[in-house]
Backbone atoms as SQL, in Angstrom:
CREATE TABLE atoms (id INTEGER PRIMARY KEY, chain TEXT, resi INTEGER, resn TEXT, atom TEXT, x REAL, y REAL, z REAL);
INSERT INTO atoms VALUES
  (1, 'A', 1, 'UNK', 'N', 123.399, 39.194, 43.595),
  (2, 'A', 1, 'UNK', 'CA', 123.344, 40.651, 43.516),
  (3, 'A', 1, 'UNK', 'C', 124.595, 41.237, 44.173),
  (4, 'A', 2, 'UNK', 'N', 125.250, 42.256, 43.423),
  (5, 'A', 2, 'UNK', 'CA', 126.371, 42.844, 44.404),
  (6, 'A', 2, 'UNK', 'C', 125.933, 44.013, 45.293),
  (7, 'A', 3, 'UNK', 'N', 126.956, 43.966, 46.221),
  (8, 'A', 3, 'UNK', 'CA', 127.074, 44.264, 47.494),
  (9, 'A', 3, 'UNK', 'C', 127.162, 46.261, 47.323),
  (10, 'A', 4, 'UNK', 'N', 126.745, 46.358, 47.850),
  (11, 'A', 4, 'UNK', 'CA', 126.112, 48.047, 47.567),
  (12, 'A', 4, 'UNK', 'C', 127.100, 49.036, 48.412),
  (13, 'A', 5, 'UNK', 'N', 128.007, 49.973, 47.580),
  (14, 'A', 5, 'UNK', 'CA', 128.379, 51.027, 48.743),
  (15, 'A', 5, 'UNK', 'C', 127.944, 52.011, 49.411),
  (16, 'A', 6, 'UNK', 'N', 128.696, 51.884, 50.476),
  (17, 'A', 6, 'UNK', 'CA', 128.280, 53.117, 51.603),
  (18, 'A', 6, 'UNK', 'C', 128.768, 54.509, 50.766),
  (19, 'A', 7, 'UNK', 'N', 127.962, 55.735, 51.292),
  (20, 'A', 7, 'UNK', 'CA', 128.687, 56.803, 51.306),
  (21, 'A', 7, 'UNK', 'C', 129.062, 56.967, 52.313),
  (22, 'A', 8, 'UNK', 'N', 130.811, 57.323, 52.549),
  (23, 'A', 8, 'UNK', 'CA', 131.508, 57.728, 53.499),
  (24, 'A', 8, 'UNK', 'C', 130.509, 59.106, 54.205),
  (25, 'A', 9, 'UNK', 'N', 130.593, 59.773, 53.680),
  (26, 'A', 9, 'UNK', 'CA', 130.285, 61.499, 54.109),
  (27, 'A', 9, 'UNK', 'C', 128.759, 61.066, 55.422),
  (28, 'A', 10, 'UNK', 'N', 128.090, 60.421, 54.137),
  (29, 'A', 10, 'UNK', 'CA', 126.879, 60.183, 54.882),
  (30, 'A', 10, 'UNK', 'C', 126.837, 59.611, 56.222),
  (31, 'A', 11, 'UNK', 'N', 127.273, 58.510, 56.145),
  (32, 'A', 11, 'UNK', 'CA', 127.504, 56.995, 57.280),
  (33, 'A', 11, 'UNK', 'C', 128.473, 58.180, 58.496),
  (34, 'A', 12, 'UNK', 'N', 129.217, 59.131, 58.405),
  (35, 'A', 12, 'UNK', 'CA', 129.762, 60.135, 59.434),
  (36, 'A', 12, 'UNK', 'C', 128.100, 61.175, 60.334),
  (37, 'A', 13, 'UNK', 'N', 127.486, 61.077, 59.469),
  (38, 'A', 13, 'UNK', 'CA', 126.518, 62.015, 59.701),
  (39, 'A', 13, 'UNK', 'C', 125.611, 61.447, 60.193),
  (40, 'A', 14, 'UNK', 'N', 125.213, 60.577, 60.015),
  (41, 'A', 14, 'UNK', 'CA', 123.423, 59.800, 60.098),
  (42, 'A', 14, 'UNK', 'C', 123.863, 58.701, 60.797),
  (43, 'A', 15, 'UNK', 'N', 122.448, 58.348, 61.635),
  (44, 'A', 15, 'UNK', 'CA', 122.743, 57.362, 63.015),
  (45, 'A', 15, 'UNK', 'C', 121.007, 57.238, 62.849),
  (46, 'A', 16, 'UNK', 'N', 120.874, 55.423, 63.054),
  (47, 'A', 16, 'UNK', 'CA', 119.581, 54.784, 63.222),
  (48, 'A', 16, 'UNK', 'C', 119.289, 54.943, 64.454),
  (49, 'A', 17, 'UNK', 'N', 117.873, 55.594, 65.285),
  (50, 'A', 17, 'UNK', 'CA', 117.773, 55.154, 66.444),
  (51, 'A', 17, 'UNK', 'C', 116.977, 54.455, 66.838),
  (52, 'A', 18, 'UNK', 'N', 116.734, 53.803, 67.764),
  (53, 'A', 18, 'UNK', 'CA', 115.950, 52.222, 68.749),
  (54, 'A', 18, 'UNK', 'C', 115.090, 52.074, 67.542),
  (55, 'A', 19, 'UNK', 'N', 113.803, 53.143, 67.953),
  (56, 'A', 19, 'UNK', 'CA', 113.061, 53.018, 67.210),
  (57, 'A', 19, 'UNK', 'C', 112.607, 53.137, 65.167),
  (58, 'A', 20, 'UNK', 'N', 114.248, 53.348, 64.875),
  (59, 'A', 20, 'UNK', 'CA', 114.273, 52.983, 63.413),
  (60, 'A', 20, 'UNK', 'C', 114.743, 54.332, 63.005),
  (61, 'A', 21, 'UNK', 'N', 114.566, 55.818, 63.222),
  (62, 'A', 21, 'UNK', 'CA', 114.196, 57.015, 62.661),
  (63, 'A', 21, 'UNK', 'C', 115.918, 57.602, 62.490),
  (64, 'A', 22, 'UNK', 'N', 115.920, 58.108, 61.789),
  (65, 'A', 22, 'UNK', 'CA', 116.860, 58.955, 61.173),
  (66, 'A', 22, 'UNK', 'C', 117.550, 59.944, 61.886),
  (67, 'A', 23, 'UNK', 'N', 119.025, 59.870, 62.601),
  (68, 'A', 23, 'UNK', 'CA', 118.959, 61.398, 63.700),
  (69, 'A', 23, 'UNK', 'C', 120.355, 61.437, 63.077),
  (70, 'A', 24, 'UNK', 'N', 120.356, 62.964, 62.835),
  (71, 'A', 24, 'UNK', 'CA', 121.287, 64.123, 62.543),
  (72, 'A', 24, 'UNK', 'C', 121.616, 65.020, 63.654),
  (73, 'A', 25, 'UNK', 'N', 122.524, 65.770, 63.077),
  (74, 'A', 25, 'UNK', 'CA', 123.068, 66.891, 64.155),
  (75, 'A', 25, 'UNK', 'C', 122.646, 67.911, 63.775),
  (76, 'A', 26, 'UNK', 'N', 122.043, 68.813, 64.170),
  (77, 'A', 26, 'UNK', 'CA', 122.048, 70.166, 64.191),
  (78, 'A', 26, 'UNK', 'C', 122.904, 71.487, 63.565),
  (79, 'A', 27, 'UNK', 'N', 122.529, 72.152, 62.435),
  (80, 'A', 27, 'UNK', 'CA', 123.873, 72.950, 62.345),
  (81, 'A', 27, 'UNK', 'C', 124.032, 74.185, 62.696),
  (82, 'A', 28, 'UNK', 'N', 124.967, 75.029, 62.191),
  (83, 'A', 28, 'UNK', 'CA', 125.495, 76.163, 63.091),
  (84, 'A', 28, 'UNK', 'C', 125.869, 76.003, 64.402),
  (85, 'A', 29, 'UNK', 'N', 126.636, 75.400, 64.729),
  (86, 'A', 29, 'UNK', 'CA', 127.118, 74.827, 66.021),
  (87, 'A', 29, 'UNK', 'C', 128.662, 74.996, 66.144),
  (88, 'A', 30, 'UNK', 'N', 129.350, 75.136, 65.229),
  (89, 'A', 30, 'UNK', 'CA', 130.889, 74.666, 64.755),
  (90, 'A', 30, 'UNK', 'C', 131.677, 75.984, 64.709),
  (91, 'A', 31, 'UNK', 'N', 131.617, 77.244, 64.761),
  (92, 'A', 31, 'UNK', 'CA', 132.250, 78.456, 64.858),
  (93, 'A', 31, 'UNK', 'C', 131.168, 79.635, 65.677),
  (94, 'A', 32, 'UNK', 'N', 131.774, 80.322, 65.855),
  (95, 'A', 32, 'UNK', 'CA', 131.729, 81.771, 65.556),
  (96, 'A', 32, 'UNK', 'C', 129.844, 81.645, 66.972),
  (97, 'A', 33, 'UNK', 'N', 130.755, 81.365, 67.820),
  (98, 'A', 33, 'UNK', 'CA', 129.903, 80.703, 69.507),
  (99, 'A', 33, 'UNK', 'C', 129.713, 81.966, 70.307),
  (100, 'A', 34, 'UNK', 'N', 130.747, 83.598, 70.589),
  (101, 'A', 34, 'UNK', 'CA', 130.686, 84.218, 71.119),
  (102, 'A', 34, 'UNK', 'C', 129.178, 84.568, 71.163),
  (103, 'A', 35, 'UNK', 'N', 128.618, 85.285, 69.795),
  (104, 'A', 35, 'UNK', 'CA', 127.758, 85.969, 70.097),
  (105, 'A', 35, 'UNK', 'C', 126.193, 85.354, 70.075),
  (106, 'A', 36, 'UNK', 'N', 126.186, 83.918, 69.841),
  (107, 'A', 36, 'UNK', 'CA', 125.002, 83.154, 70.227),
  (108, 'A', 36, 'UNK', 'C', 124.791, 82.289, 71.896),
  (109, 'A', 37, 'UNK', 'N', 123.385, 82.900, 72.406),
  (110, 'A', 37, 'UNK', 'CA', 123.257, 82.876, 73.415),
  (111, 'A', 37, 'UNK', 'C', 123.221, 81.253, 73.926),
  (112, 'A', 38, 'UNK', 'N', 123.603, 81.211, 75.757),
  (113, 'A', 38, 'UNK', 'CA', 123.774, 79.578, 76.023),
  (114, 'A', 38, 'UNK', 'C', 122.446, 78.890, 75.729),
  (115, 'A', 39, 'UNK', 'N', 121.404, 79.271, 75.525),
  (116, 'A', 39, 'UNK', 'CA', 120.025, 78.465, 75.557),
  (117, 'A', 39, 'UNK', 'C', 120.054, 78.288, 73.813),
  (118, 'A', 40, 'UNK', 'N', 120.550, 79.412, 73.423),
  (119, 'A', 40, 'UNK', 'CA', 120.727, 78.828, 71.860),
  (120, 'A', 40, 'UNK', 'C', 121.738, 77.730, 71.255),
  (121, 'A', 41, 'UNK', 'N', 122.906, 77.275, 72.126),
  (122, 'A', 41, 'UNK', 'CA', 123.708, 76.915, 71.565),
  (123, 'A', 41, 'UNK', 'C', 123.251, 75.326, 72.229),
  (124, 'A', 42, 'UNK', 'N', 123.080, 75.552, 73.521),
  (125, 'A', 42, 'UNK', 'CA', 122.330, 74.211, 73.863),
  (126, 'A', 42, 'UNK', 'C', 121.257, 73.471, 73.118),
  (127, 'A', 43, 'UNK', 'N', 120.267, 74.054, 72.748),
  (128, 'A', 43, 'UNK', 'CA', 119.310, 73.685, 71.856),
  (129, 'A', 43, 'UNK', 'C', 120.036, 72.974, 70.748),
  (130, 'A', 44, 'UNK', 'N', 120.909, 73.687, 69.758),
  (131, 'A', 44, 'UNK', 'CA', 122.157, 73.459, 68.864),
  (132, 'A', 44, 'UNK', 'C', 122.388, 71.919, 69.188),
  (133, 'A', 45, 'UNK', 'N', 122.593, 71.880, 70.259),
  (134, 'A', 45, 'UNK', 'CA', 123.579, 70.568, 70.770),
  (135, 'A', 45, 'UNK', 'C', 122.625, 69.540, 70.476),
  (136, 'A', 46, 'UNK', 'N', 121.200, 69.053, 70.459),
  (137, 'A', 46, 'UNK', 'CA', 120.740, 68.328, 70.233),
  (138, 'A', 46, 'UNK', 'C', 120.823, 68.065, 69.430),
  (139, 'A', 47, 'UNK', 'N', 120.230, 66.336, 69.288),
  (140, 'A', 47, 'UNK', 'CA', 119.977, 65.230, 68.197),
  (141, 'A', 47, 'UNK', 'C', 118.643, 65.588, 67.688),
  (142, 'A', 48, 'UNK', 'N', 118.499, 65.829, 66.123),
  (143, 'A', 48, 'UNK', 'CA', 117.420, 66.254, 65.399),
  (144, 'A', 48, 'UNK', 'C', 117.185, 64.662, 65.031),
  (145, 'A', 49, 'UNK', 'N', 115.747, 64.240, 64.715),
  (146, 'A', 49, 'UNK', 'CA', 115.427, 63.738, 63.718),
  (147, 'A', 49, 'UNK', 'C', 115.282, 64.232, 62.320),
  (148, 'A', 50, 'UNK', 'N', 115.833, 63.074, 61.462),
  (149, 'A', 50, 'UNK', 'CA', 115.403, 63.794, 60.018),
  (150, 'A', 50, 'UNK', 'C', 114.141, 63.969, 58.987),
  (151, 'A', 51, 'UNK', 'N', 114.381, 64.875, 58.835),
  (152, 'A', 51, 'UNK', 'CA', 112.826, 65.239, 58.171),
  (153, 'A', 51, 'UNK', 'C', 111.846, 63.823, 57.072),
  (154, 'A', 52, 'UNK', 'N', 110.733, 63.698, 56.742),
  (155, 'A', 52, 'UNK', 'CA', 110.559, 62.687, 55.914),
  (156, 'A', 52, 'UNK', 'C', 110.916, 63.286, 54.399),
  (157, 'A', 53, 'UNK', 'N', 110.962, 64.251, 54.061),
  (158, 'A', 53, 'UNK', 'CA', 111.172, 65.063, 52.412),
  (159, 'A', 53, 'UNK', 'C', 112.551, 64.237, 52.463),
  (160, 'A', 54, 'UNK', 'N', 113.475, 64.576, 53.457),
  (161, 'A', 54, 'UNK', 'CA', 114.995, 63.930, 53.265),
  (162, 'A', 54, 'UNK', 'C', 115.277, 62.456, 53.479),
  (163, 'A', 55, 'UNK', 'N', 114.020, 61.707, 54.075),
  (164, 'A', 55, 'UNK', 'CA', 114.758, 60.163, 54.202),
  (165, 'A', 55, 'UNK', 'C', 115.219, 59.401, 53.407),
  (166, 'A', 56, 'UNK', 'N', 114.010, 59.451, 52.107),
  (167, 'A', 56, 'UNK', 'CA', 114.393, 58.807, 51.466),
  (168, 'A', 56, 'UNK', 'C', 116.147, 58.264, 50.528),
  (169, 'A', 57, 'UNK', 'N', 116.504, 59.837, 50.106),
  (170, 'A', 57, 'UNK', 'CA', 118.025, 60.405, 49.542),
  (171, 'A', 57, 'UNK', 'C', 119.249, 59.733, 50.949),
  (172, 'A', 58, 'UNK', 'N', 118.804, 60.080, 51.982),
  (173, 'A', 58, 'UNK', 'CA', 119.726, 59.058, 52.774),
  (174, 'A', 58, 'UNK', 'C', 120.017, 58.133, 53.215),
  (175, 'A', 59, 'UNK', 'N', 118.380, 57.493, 53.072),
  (176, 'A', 59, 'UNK', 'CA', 118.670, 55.553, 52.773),
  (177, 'A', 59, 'UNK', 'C', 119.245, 55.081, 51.457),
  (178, 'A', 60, 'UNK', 'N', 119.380, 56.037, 50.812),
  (179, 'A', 60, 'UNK', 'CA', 119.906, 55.644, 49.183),
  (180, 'A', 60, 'UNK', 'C', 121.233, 55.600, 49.453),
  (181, 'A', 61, 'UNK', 'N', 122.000, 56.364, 50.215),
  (182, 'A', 61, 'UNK', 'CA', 122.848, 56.793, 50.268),
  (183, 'A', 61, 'UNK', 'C', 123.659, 55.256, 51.664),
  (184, 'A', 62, 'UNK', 'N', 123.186, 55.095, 52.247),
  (185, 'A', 62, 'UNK', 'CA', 123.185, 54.679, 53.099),
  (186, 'A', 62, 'UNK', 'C', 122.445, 52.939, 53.179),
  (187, 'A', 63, 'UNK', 'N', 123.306, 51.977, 52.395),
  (188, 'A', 63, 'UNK', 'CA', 121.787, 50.805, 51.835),
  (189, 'A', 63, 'UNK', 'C', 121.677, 50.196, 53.106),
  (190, 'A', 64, 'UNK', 'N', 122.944, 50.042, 54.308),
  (191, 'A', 64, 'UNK', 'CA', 123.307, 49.429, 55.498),
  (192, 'A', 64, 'UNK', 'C', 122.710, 49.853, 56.936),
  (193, 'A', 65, 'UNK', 'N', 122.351, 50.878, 56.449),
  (194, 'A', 65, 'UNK', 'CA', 121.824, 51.586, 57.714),
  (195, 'A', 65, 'UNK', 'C', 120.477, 51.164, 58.728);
């Protein structure tokens, strides 16, 4: 069987953790910081898990992960 590619874009974005699950970044984080408050932007800063509607499309994406 051949050897399956990565998506670049994806494999930048998505990270397995200990326990197997899917963690993303958070968005709205990347500009326009003045007028969102520090408890909002902190929150921002966290590692989301990814939803189950979306896992599947990013293990597709992702056969190595």
């Amino acid at each position: 069987m051949p050897k399956l590619k990565t998506r670049r874009a994806a494999a930048k974005r998505f990270r397995r953790s200990g326990s197997g699950k899917i963690m993303r970044r958070k968005a709205f984080k990347n500009h326009l910081l003045e007028h969102k408050t520090t408890a909002r932007k902190t929150k921002l800063s966290k590692i989301a898990v990814l939803s189950e509607a979306d896992k599947e499309n990013v293990e597709l994406m992702l056969p190595y992960l």
